[in-house]
C-alpha positions in Angstrom: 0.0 0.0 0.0 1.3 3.5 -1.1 0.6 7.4 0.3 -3.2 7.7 -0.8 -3.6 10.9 -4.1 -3.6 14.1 -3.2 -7.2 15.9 -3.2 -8.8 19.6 -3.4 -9.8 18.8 0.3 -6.5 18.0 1.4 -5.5 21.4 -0.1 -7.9 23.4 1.8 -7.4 21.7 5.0 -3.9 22.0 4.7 -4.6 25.8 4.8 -6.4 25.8 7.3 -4.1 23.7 9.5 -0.6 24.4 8.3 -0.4 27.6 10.5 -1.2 25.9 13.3 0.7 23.3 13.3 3.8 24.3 12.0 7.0 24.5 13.6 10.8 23.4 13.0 11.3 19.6 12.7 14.1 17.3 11.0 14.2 16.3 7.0 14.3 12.8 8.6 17.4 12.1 5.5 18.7 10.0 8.4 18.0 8.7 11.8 19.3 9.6 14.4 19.6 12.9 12.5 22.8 14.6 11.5 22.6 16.9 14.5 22.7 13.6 17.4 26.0 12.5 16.0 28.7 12.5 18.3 31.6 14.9 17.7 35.2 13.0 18.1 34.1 9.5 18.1 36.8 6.8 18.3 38.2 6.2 14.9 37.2 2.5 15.2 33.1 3.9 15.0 34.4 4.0 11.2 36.8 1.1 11.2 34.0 -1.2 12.8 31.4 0.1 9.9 33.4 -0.8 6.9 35.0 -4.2 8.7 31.1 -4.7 9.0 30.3 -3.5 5.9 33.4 -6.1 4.1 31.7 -8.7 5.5 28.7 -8.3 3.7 29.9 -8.2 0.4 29.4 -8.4 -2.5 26.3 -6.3 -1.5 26.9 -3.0 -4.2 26.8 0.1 -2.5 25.7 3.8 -2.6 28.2 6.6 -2.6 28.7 10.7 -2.3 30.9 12.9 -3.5 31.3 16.4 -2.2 32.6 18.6 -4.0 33.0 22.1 -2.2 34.5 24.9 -4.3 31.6 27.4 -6.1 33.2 30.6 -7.8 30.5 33.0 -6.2 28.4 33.5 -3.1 24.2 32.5 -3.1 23.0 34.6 0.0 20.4 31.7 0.8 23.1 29.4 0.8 23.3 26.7 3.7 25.8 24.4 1.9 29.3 23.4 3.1 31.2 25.6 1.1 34.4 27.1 -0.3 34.1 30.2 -2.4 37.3 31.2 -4.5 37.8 31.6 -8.4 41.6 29.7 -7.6 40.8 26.6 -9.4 44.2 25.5 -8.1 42.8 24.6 -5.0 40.9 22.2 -6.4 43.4 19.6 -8.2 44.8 19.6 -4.4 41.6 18.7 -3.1 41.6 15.9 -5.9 44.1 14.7 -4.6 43.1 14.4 -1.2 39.7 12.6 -2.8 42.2 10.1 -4.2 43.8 9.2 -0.5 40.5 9.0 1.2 39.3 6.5 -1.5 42.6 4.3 -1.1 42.1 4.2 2.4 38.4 3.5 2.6 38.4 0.9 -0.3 41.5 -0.7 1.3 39.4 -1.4 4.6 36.5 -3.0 2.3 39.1 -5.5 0.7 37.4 -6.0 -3.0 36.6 -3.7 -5.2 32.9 -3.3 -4.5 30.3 -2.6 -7.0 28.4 1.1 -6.4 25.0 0.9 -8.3 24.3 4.5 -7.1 26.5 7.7 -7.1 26.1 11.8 -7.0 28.3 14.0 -7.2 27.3 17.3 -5.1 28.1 20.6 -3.3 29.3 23.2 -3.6 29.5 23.2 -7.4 31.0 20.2 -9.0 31.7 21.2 -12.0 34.0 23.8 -10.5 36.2 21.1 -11.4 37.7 21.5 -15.3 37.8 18.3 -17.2 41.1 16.8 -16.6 39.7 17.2 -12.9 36.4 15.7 -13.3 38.2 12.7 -15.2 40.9 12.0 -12.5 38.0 11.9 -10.2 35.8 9.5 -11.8 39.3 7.5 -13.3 40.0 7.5 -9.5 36.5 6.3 -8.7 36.9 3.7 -11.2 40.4 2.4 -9.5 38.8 1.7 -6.3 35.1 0.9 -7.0 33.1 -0.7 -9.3 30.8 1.8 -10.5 27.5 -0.5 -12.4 27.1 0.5 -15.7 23.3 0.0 -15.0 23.1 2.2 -11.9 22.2 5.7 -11.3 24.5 8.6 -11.5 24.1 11.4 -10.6 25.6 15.2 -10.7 24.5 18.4 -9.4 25.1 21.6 -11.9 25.1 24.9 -12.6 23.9 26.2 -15.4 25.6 29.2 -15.5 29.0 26.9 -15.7 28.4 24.4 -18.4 27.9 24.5 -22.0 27.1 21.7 -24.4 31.1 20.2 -24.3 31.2 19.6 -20.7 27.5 18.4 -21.0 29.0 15.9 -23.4 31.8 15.1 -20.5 29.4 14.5 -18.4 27.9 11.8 -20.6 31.1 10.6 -21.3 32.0 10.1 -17.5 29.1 8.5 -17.1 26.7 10.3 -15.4 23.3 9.7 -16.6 21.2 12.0 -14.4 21.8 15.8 -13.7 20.7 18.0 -11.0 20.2 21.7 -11.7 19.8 24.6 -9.4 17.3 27.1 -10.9 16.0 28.5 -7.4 13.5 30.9 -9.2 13.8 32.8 -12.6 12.3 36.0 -12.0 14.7 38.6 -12.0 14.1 40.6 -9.0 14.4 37.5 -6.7 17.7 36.1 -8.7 19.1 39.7 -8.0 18.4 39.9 -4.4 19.9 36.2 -3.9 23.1 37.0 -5.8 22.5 34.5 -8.3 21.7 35.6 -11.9 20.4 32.8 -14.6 18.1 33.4 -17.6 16.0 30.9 -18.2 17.7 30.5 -21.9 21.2 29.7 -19.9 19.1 26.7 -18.2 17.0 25.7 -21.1 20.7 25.3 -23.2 21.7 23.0 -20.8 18.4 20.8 -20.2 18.2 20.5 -24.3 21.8 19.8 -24.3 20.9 17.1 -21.2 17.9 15.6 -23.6 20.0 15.2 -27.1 23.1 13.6 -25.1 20.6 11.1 -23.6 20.7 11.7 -20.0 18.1 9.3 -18.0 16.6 12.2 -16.2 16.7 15.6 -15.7 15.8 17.3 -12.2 15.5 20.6 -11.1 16.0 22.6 -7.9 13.4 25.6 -6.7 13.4 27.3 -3.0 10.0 29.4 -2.3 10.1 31.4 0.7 12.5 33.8 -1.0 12.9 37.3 -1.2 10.0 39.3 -3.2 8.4 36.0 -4.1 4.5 35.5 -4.2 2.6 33.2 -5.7 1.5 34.5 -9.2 5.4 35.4 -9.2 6.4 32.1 -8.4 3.9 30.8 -10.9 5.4 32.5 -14.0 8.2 30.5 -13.0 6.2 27.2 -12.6 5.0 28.1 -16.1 9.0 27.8 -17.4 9.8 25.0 -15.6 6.9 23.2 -17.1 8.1 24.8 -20.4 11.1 22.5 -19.8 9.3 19.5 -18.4 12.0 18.3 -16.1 11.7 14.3 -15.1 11.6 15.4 -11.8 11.4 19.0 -9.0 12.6 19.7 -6.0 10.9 22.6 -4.1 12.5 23.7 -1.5 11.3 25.9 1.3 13.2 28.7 2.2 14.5 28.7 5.4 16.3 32.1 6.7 18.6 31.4 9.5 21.4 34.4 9.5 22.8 34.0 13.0 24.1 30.1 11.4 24.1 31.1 7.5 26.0 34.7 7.9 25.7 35.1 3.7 22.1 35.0 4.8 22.5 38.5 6.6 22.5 40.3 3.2 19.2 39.1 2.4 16.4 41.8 2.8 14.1 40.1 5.6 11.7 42.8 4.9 11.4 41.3 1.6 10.6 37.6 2.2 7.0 36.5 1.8 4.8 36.6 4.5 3.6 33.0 6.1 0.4 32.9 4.8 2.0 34.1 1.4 4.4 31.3 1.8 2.0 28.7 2.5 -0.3 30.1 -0.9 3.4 29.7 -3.1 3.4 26.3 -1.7 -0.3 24.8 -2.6 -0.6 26.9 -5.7 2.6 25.4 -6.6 1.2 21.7 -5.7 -1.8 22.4 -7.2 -0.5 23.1 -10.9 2.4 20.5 -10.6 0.1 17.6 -9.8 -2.3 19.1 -12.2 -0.1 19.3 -15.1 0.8 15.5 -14.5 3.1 15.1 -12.0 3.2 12.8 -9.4 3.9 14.3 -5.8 6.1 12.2 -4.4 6.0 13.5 -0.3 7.4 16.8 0.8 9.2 18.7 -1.4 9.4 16.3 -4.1 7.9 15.6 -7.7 8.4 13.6 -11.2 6.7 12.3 -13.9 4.3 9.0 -13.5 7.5 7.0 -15.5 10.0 8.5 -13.3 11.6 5.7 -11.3 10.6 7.6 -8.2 7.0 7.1 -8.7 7.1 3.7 -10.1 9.2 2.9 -6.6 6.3 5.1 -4.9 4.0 2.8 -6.6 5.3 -0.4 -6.1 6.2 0.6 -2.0 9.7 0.5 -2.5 10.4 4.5 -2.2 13.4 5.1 0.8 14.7 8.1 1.8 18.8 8.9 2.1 21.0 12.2 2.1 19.6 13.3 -1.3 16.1 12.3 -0.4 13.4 10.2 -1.8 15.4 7.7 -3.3 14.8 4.2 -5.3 18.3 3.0 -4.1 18.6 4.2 -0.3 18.7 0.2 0.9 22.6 0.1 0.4 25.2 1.3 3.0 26.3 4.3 1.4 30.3 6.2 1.4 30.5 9.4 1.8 33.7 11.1 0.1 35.0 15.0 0.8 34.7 17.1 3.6 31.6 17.7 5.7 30.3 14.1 3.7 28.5 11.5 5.3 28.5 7.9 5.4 25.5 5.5 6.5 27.4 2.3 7.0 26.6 -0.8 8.3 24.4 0.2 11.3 26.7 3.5 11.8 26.5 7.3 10.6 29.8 9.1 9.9 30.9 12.4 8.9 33.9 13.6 7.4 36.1 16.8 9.2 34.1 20.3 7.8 37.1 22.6 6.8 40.1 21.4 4.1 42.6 22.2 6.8 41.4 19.2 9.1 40.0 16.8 6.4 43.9 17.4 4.8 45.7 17.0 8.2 43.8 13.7 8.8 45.0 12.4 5.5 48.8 13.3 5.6 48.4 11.6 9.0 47.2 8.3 7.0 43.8 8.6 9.3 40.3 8.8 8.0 38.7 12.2 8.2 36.4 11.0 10.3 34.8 14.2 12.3 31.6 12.9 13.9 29.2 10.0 14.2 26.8 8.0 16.0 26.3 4.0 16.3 22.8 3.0 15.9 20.9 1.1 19.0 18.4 -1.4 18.2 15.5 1.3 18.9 17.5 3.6 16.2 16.9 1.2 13.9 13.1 0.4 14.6 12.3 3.9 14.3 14.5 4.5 11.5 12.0 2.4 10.2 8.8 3.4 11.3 9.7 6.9 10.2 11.1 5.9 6.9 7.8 3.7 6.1 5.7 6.8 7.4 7.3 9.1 4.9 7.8 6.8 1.9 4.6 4.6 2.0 2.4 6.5 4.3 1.3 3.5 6.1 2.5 1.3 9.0 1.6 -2.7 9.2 1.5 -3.2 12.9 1.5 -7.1 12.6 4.1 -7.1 10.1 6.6 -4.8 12.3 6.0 -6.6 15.5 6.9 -9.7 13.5 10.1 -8.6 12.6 11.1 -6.9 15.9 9.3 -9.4 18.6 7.5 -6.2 20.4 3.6 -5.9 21.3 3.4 -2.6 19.3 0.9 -0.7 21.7 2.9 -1.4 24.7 6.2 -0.6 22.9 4.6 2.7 21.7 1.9 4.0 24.3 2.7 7.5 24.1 3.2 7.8 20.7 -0.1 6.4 20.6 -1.9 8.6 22.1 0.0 11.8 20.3 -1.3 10.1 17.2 -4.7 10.3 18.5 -4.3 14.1 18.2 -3.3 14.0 15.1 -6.0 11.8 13.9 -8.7 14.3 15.2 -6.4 16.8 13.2 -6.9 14.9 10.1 -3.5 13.7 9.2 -3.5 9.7 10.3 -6.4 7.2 10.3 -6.0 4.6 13.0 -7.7 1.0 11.3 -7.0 -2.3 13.7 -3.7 -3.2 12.8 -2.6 -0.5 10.5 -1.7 3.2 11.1 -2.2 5.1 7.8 -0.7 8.5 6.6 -4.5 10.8 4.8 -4.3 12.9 1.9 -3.8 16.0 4.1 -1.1 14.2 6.3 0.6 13.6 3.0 2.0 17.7 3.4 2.3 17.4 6.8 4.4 13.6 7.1 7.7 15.4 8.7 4.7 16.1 11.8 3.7 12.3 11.5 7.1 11.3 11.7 8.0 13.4 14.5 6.0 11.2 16.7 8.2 8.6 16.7 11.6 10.4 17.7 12.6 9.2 20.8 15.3 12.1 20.6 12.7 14.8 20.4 10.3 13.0 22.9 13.8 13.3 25.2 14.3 16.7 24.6 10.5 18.0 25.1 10.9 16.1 28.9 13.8 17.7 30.1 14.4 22.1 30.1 16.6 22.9 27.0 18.4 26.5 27.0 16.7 29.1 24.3 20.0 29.7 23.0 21.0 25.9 22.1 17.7 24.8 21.1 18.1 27.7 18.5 22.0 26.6 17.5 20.8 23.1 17.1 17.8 24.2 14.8 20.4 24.5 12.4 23.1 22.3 12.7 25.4 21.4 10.4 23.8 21.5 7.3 24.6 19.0 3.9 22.5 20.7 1.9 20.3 23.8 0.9 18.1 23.6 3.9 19.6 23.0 7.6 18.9 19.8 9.1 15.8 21.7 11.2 13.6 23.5 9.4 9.6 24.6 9.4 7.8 21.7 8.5 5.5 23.6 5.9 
């Protein structure tokens, strides 16, 4: 059984509700989430996970690449990155790639088979060719990378032409991410970031005749001077462009973590409730121009392999999100990435200075992580079949675990109760299901069932940390916390 179709209903209500019960909550890309991990573990944490994961082979595995370097500053930025137009620093950073690579793939004895990569940042294709060839030559040396997998790459238009498209294709990468963020001109100009919708549409044809799988783009709503007719002249070009799939990010504006964030105009963001009317007129024409709405922030076509996998049940979530292939432990390469290995998260160091002194020492970079208990791993997945499927088999899960569910779960229980009368689960005999309208609220679902937020609503947490940790450490456009709607 799969997340029930989105109605007109479920829009209103939504609405209605999403001012109410709103408020900051994780992306749920992992659990324990990014901000429990541990900072200066023992290096056997990592040792233990790769021994672990060596003896599972040949299982293939899933793998990211961060790539820092981006030649100018994005004010709404929450990325770890490195601005600089010295691509010099870069082939040393190759280099470093290399080491961590030898090191890693040394501890995992064969060379294992990756049937899903991506490549992202930062800007990857700050890299120049004989950069992004040693990479993926390097890659090549010490993995196995499946000719049938996926393989991805995150890009900026404004940087590639039709030649490195075709470099791309020749590497082989057959799926590309793009950052559009918005293409009316005001908002690029306020965010720093200036791309005509030509620059993009070059690059998506160029995509398209080279034979790329698919093509995704990357919006944020929530941004300065946005509202939603605005936003919907940009829905009407992205549509123009008919991407495979969208991510539509919301905005969130944290300047005391972000500081390229303080040169945004607050007085110029959108209001919440014009927020919340970018967000369901955005939903609205997506999903009525065809697309399927995958949970959150996500869309794609009804062939996309993300909606067959919604389909079929066999959607996951990992550190780029929905995903078809989130099942495999998965490397993380390059500073600030992370690895999910083997019952263990682990970070890499954040700056070049510590991820390089780690490696002339011979040691991986290994900055932070956390080894999961046994109740990590039952709600990792309860909350992963919450957000994927929408649905939780209560027979089935205390089959596999040996619990009685309503003893195990009492007081999630009964917060689930509220949110039934809220209109976001339905509780059946045996089954705890995800409605329509708890489709756009499923980080609130999920929430129910983290013991680490249950914890920290029992005990008094200082103002000042609760806001520090609201942020932490982020991967990727949005901080790890965020406002649910």
């Amino acid at each position: 059984m799969t997340f029930p179709a989105l109605d007109r209903r479920a829009l209103s209500d939504f609405r209605a509700l999403a001012g109410r019960i709103d408020g900051n909550g994780p992306r749920y890309t992992s659990y324990p989430t990014a901000d429990r991990f541990h900072n200066g573990p023992d290096p056997s944490l990592y040792h233990d996970a790769l021994a672990a994961c060596r003896a599972d082979a040949p299982a293939p595995l899933s793998l990211y690449l961060h790539i820092p370097f981006c030649e100018n500053i994005c004010y709404y930025c929450g990325c770890n990155k490195i601005i600089t137009r010295d691509h010099g620093r870069s082939a040393r950073y190759v280099s470093y790639l290399g080491r961590e690579m030898a090191l890693v793939a040394g501890r995992l004895g064969e060379r294992r088979q990756v049937i899903q990569s991506h490549w992202g940042g930062g800007t990857p294709t700050f890299l120049n060719p004989e950069e992004m060839r040693r990479v993926m030559a390097l890659l090549n040396t010490h993995f196995a990378l499946a000719a049938d997998g996926e393989h991805s790459i995150e890009i900026d238009p404004r940087r590639v032409d039709h030649d490195r498209m075709g470099l791309l294709a020749e590497l082989g990468f057959n799926r590309v991410s793009l950052g559009v963020q918005d293409f009316d001109p005001e908002v690029q100009q306020a965010i720093h970031r200036i791309q005509p919708f030509e620059e993009t549409r070059a690059v998506v044809d160029a995509a398209r005749a080279l034979g790329f799988r698919s093509v995704s783009l990357d919006l944020i709503y929530g941004l300065p001077h946005q509202t939603a007719a605005r936003f919907g002249r940009t829905i009407d070009q992205v549509l123009a462009l008919r991407p495979d799939r969208l991510s539509v990010y919301s905005y969130a504006h944290l300047p005391h973590v972000f500081k390229p964030q303080r040169r945004i105009d607050e007085q110029a963001l959108p209001q919440a409730g014009e927020k919340l009317d970018i967000l369901v007129s955005t939903i609205e024409r997506l999903t009525a121009e065809g697309y399927v709405y995958i949970g959150m922030d996500h869309f794609a076509l009804p062939d996309d392999d993300l909606a067959v996998a919604q389909r079929e049940g066999r959607l996951q979530r990992n550190f780029q999100g929905y995903s078809t292939h989130a099942g495999y432990d998965q490397v993380g390469l390059g500073i600030s990435a992370i690895g999910a290995i083997a019952g263990r998260y682990v970070q890499n160091a954040r700056t070049l200075d510590d991820y390089y002194g780690a490696l002339d020492q011979g040691r991986l970079p290994l900055a932070r992580g956390v080894a999961m208990t046994a109740d990590d791993h039952l709600r990792r997945e309860l909350i992963g079949d919450l957000m994927c499927n929408g649905v939780l088999d209560l027979p089935a899960i205390e089959a596999r675990h040996g619990i009685d569910f309503n003893e195990a779960f009492a007081a999630e229980l009964a917060e689930l109760e509220r949110l039934a009368t809220d209109g976001l689960v339905c509780r059946e005999p045996g089954r705890i299901t995800v409605t329509p309208l708890g489709r756009l609220l499923v980080r609130r679902v999920a929430m129910v069932f983290d013991r680490y937020l249950r914890d920290d609503a029992a005990r008094p947490v200082d103002s000042g940390a609760r806001a520090a940790n609201d942020g932490t450490q982020p991967i990727r456009i949005v901080p790890r916390y965020s406002r649910v709607v």
